[in-house]
C-alpha positions as CSV (number, residue, x, y, z in Angstrom):
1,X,-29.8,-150.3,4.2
2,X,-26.3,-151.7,4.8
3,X,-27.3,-153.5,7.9
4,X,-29.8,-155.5,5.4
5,X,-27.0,-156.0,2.6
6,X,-24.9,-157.8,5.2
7,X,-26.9,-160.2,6.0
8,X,-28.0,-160.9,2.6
9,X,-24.2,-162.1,1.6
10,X,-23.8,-164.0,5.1
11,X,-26.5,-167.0,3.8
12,X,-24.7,-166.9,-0.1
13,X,-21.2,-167.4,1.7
14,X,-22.7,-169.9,3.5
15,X,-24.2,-171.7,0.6
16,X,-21.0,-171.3,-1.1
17,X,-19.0,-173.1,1.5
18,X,-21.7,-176.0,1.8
19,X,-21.8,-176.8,-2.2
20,X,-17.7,-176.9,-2.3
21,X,-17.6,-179.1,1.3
22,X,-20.5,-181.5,-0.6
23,X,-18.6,-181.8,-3.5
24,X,-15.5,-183.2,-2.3
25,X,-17.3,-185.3,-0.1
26,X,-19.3,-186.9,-2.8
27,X,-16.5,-187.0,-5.3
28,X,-14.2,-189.0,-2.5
29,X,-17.5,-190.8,-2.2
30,X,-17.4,-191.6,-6.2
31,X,-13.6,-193.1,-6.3
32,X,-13.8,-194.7,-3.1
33,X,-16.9,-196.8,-5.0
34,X,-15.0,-197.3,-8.2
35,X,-11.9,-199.0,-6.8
36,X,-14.2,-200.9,-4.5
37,X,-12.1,-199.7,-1.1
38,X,-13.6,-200.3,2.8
39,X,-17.2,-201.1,2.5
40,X,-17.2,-202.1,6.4
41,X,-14.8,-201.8,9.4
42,X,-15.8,-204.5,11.9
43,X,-14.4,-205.7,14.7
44,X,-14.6,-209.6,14.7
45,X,-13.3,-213.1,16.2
46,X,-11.3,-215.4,14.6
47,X,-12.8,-218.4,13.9
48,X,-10.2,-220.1,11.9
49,X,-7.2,-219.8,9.2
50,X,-7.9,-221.7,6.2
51,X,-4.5,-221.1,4.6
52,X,-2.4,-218.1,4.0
53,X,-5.1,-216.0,2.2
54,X,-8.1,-217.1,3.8
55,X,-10.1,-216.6,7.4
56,X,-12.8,-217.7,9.0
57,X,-14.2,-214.5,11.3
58,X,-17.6,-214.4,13.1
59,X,-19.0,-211.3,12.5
60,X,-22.0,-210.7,14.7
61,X,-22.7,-214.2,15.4
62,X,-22.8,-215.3,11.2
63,X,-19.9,-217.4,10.2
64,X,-17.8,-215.7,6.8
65,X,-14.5,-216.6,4.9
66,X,-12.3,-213.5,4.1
67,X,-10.1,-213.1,1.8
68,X,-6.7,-211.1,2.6
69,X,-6.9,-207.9,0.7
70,X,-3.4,-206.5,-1.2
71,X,-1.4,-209.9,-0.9
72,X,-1.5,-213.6,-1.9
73,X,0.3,-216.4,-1.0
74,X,0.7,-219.9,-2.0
75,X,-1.5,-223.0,-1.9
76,X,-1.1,-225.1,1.3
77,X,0.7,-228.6,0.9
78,X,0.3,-230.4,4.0
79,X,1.7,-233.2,3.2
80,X,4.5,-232.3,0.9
81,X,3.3,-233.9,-2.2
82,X,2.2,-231.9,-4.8
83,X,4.6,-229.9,-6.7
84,X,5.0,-226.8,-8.8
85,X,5.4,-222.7,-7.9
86,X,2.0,-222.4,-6.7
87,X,2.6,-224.1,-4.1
88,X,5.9,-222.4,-3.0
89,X,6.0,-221.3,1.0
90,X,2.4,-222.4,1.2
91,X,2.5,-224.2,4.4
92,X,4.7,-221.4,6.0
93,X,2.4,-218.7,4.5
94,X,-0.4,-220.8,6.5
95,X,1.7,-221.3,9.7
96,X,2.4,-217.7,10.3
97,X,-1.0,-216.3,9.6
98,X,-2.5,-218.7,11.9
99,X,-0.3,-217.7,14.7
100,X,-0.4,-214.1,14.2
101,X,-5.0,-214.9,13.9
102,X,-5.5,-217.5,16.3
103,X,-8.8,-219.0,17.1
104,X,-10.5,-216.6,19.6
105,X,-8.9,-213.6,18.8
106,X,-10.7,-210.2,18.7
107,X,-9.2,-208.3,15.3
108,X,-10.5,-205.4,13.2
109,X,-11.6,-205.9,9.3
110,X,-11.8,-203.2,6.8
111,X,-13.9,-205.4,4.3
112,X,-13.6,-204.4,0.5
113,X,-15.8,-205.9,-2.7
114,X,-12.4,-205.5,-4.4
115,X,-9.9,-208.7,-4.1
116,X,-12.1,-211.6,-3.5
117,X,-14.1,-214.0,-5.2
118,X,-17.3,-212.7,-6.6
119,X,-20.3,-212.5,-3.5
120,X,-17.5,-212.4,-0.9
121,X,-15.3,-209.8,0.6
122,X,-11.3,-208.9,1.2
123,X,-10.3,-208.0,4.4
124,X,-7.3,-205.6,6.1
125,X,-6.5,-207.6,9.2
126,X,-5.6,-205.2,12.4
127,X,-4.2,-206.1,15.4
128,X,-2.8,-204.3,18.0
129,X,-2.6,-201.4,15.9
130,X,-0.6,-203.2,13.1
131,X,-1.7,-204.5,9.8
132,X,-1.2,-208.2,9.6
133,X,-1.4,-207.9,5.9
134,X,1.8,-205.4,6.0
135,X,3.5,-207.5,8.1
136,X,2.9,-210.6,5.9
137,X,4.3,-209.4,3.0
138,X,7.4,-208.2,5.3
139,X,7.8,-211.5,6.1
140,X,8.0,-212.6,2.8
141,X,4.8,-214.6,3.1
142,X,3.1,-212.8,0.8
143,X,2.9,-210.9,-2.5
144,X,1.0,-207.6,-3.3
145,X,-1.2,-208.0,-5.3
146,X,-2.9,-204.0,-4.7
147,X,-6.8,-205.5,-4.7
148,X,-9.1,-204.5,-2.2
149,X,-6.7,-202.0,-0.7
150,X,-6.8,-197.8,-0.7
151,X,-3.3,-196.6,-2.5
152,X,-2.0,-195.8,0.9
153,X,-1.8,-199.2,2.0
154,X,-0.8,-200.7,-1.1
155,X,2.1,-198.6,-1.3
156,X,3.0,-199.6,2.2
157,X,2.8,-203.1,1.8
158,X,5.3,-202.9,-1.6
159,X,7.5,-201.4,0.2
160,X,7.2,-204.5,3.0
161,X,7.7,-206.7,0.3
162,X,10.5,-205.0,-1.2
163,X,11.9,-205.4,2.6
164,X,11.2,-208.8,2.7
165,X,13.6,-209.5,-0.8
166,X,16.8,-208.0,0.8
167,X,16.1,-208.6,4.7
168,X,18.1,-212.0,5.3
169,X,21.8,-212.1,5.2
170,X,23.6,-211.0,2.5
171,X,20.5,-209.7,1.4
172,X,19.0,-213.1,0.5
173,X,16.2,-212.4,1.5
174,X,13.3,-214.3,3.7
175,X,10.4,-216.5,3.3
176,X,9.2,-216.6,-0.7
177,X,13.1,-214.4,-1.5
178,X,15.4,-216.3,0.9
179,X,17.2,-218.5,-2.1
180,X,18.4,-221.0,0.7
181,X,15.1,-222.4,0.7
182,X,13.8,-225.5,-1.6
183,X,12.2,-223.0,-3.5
184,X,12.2,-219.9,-4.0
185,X,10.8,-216.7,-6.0
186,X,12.6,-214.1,-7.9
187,X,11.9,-210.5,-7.1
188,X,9.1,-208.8,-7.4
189,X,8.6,-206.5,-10.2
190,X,5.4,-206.3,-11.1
191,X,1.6,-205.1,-9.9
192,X,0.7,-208.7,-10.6
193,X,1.5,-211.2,-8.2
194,X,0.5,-214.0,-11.0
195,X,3.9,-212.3,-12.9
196,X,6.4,-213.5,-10.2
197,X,8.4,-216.0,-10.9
198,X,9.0,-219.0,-8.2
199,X,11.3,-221.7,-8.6
């Protein structure tokens, strides 16, 4: 009679354990939906940087523009022409993501719905182990913006950019921070990178 009663409880525990392990699954399921986070990881070539926010990869032999996901930088300006803060470190932004992307190279995506333009997709850039994004806004090339990104990684690359406003000498800064340059942005102080202020 006890020999039965054992094994009755055995299957219940069981059961038990299986419900709680599915619900945490499906409810990290749930927010990782609602704030939009990796949809794919892919490993891709690099077809071509359009400027510092935007890639061409191939991705399994189709052609796609990516978006970087948790920074934003300025508009190129080629030739030096146009004017105006939106425009600020542009053609640097787009120099050093093209060199640390160039065309060939084999990188891994973790592609988000979150960050891009509607019917397209953000993208963490990886290579070598390192997230270019990070690095980007390290440089001072970028600014967070926190789209597209898990809260890990958007925590890491504020606290790149806050790096990036104090790294040059006499904590000037470097890239959109370094105040030596013909323009330049104030610091960073907001989850909005449409709220920082370039000069």
């Amino acid at each position: 009679m006890t020999h039965v009663a054992a094994q009755a409880r055995v299957p219940t525990k069981g059961l038990i354990v299986f419900l709680v392990v599915a619900g945490v699954l499906l409810a990290l399921g749930a927010a990782s939906a609602v704030r939009g986070l990796v949809v794919a990881r892919d490993t891709v070539e690099v077809v071509r940087v359009v400027d510092g926010n935007h890639v061409v990869v191939n991705a399994d032999g189709e052609e796609r523009t990516l978006t970087l996901a948790g920074v934003r930088s300025a508009i190129r300006n080629p030739e030096g022409l146009r004017v105006g803060p939106e425009y600020c470190m542009g053609e640097e932004a787009y120099a050093w993501l093209r060199d640390r992307l160039p065309q060939g190279a084999t990188v891994r995506v973790d592609r988000s719905d979150e960050g891009a333009p509607e019917g397209e997709q953000s993208a963490v850039f990886t290579v070598a182990g390192k997230e270019v994004n990070v690095d980007m806004a390290k440089a001072g090339m970028a600014a967070p913006t926190g789209l597209g990104v898990s809260g890990d990684l958007e925590e890491q690359i504020a606290q790149a950019n806050q790096q990036a406003q104090t790294a040059g000498g006499r904590n000037n800064g470097v890239g959109l921070y370094n105040r030596d340059e013909t323009c330049t942005c104030l610091l960073y102080t907001s989850d909005a990178a449409d709220d920082m202020q370039c000069v």
